[in-house]
C-alpha positions as semicolon CSV with decimal commas, in nm:
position;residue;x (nm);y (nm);z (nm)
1;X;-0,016;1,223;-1,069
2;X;0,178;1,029;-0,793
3;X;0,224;0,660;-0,884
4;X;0,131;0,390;-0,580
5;X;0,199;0,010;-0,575
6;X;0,072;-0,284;-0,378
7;X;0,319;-0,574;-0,394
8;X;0,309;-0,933;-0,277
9;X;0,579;-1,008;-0,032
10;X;0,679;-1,364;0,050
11;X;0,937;-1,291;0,356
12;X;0,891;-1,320;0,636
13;X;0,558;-1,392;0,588
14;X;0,307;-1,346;0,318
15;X;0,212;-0,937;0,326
16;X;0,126;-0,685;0,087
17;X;0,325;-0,366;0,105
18;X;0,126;-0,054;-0,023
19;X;0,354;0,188;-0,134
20;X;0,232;0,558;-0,215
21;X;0,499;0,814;-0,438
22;X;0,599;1,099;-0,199
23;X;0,844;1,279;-0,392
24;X;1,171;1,093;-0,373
25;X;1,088;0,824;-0,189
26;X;0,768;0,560;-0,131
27;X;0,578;0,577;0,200
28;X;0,512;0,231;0,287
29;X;0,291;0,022;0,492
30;X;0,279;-0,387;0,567
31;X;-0,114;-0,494;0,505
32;X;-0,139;-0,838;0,696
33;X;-0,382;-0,949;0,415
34;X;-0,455;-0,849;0,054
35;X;-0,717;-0,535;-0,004
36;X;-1,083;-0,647;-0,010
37;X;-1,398;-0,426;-0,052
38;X;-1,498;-0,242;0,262
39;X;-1,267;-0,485;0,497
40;X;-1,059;-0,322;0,780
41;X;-0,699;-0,448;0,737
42;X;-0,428;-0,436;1,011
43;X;-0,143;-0,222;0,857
44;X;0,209;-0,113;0,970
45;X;0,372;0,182;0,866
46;X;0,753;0,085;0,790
47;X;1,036;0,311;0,656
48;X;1,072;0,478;0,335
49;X;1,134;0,285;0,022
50;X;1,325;0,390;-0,263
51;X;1,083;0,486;-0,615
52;X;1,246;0,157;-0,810
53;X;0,997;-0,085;-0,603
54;X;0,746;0,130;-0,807
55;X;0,794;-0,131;-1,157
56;X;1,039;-0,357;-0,967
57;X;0,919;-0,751;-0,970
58;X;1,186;-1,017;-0,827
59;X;1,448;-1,103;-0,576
60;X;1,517;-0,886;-0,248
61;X;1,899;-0,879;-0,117
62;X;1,962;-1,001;0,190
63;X;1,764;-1,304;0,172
64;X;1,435;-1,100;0,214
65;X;1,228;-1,274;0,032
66;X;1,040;-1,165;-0,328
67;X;0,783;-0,915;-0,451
68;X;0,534;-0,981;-0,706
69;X;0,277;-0,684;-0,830
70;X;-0,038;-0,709;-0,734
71;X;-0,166;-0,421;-0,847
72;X;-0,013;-0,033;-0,963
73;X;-0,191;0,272;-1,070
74;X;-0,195;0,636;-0,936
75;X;-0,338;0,810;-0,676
76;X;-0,478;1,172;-0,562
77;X;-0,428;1,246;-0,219
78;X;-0,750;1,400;-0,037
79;X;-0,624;1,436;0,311
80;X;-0,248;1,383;0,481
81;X;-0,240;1,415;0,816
82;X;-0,005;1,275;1,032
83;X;-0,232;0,989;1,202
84;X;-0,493;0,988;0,892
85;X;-0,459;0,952;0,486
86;X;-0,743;0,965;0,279
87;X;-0,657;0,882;-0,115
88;X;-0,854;0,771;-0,455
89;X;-0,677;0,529;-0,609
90;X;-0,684;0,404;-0,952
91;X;-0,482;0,097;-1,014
92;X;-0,590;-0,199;-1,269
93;X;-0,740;-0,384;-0,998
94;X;-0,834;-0,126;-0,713
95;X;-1,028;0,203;-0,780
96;X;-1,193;0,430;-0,539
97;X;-1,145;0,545;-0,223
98;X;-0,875;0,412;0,057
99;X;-0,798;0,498;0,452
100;X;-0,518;0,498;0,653
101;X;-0,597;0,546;1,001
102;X;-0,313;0,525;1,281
103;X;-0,434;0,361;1,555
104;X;-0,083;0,334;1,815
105;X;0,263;0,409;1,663
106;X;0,354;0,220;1,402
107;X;0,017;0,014;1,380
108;X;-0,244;0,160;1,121
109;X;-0,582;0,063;0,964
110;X;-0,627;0,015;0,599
111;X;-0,980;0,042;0,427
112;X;-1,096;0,090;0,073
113;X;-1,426;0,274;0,155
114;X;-1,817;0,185;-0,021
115;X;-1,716;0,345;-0,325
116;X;-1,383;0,137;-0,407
117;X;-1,352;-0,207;-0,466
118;X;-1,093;-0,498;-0,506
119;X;-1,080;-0,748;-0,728
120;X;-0,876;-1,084;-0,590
């Protein structure tokens, strides 16, 4: 099963990126705030990753900042579509269902649906 990721990110602001295994690369997003149960959270899609941010903890280069785990597990996509992504997730903190809804562009919508849920 595909691997995902949701790191802590310190720069240039506190974020969470969510990062989902798509072959050879991670599809990422910027959540403004950290997952909660059933709470609608402004995301941003940004460009691919490379897979080593996948068990990576530390330093960025280029004075970006640092990442932190929050939580890791893997996933099972149930629908890709280009402006919706529907996936069950089951990390060591989150487990159940999460949406990605596009909403203009690059700005998205991130819930974990009734049957996940997040612990802080």
């Amino acid at each position: 099963m595909p691997r995902f990721v949701i790191l802590e990110h310190d720069h240039p602001f506190l974020h969470w990126d969510f990062m989902l295994e798509a072959g050879d690369v991670l599809r990422t997003w910027r959540l403004a705030q950290v997952p909660e149960y059933d709470k609608p959270i402004a995301a941003t899609y940004l460009h691919e990753h490379r897979r080593l941010y996948l068990d990576y903890e530390g330093p960025l280069s280029g004075n970006r900042g640092s990442v932190r785990r929050w939580d890791a597990g893997v996933f099972h996509w149930l629908a890709d579509e280009p402006d919706c992504a529907r996936l069950e997730l089951a990390g060591d903190k989150v487990h159940g269902m999460a949406v990605l809804k596009r909403e203009s562009a690059d700005a998205w919508t991130f819930v974990l649906t009734s049957t996940a849920r997040a612990v802080r």
